[in-house]
N, C-alpha and C positions, 0 to 999 in steps of 0.2 A: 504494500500500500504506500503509495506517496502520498504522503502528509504536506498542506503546505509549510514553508519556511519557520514561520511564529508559534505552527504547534508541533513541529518535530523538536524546536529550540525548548520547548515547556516542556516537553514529555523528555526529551532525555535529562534537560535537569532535576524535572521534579523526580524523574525513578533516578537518582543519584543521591537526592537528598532523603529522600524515603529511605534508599537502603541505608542509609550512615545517621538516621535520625532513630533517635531513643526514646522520644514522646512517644504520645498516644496520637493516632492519628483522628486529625479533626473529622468532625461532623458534615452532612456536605450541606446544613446551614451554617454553618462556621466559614465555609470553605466560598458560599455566595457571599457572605457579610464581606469578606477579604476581598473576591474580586470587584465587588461594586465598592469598592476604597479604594483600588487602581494595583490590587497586588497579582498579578498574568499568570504567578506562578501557579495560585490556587486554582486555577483553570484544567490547568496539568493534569492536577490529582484527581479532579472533577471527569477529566477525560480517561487517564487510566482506569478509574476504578468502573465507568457507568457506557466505553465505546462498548464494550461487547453487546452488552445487552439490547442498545439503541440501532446497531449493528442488525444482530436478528431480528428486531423488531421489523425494521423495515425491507427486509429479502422479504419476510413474509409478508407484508402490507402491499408490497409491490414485488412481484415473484417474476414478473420481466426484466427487474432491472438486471442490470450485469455488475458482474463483480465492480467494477472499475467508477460505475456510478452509485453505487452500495457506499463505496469508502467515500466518494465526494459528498453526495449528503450527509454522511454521518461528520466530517468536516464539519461541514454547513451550519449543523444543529450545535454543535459545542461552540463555534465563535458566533453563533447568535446565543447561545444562551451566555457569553458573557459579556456581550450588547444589553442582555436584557436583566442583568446581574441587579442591578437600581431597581426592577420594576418587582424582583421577588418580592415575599413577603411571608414572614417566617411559620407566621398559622396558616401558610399555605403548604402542602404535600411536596417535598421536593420533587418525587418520579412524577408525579402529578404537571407538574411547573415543566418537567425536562421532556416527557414525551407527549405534552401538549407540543412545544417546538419541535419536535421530531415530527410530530403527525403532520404540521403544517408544511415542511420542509417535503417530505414527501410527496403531499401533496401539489405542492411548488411542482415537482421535478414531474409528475404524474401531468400535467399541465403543459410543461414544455414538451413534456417527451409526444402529447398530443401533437401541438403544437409541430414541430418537426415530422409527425405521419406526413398530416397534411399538407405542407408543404415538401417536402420531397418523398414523400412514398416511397420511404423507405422500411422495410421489412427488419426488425429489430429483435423476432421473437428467437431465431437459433442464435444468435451472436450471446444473447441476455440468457440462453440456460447455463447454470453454472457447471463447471466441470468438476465435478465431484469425485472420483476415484482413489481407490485403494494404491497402498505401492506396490499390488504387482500389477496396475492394470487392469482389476476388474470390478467393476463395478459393487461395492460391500454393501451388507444387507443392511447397514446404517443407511446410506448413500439412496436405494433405492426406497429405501422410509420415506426419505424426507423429498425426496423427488413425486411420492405419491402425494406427498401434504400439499405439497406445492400443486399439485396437478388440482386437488379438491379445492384448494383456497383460490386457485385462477378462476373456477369454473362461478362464484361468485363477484357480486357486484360490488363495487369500492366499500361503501357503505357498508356492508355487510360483513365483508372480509376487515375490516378494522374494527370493528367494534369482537368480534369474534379473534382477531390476534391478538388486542386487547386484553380480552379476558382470559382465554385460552392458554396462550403462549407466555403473557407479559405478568398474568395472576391480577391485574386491577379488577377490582369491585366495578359494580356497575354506577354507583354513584362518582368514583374517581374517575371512569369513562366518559364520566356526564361531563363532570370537570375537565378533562383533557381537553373532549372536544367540542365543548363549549353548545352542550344538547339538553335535554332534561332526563332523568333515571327512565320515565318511562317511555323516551325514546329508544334508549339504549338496550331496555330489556325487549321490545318488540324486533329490533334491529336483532338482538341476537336470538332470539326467538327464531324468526326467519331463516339465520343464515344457521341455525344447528339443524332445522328441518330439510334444509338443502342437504347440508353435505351427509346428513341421514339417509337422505336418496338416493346420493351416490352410489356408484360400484365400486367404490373402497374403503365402501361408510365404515366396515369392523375397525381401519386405521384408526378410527375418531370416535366409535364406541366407549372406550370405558374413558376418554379422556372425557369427553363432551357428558355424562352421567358423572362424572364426580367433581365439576365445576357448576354444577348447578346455583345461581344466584339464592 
């Protein structure tokens, strides 16, 4: 992944300082109080500890993207959220606050990536399957798991498919889903109402059987 310049400089200092630091590692309201004071570093640690997750989140929100555009929004989402460092608010949920920006960020890129069909008709969907394989070259039964999830989670609508990676994937409440994306709880439980009975239909509903029965709101 190529990082741009100001968070590859944060990340290799903050994991320097991490390793050779003794404290407790702060909170990551601690860690926004610091950045919206002008400290870059805390961004770092903001980013190592919370890319992966922001990461997954959005392969599966958007399961056409490609690797390559995976890594730029997730960019995207950590130097806006320390744009938006001033605007937190500490009785606010942090993951709440971080993959609100992440949804929108995605959605951004869900927009352009429109945007570009349209004008040049260009075909994006083989280039954006990720290459998933084992080292000896064959495809592992990890691999093809999650190439089916992706298969059930394309075959829904935006809407549906977020609010369902959301809760599924990401473990938020449906009322944090509210909050995220700025909906009311009983949008969100009808939203994934919806989209559990889809991929129920499915011909690979058993993938999402016992997962989708033990996240019940």
């Amino acid at each position: 992944m190529r990082l741009p310049r100001c968070i590859r400089v944060l990340t290799r200092a903050t994991a320097h300082v991490l390793m050779n630091s003794k404290t407790e590692p702060k909170s990551d309201e601690e860690l926004m109080t610091e950045i919206a004071a002008g400290d870059s570093s805390a961004l770092g640690q903001l980013y190592l500890r919370h890319n992966g997750a922001v990461r997954a989140m959005i392969r599966y929100v958007a399961p056409k993207m490609s690797r390559h555009d995976v890594d730029d929004v997730t960019q995207e989402v950590f130097l806006s959220l320390g744009k938006s460092a001033r605007l937190y608010r500490h009785r606010s949920l942090f993951n709440a606050f971080l993959f609100r920006i992440a949804t929108n960020r995605t959605r951004d890129w869900q927009r352009r990536s429109w945007l570009r069909f349209q004008f040049f008709k260009v075909d994006e969907q083989q280039a954006a399957q990720p290459a998933l394989i084992d080292s000896e070259n064959t495809p592992s039964k990890q691999t093809m798991l999650s190439r089916t999830i992706r298969q059930v989670l394309q075959s829904l609508s935006y809407e549906h498919r977020e609010v369902l990676v959301l809760r599924v994937i990401q473990g938020f409440t449906c009322d944090e889903i509210a909050v995220i994306l700025k909906i009311r709880p009983k949008t969100v439980r009808t939203r994934l109402h919806r989209a559990r009975s889809a991929v129920m239909e499915h011909s690979h509903a058993s993938v999402w059987k016992d997962v989708l029965s033990e996240n019940t709101p």
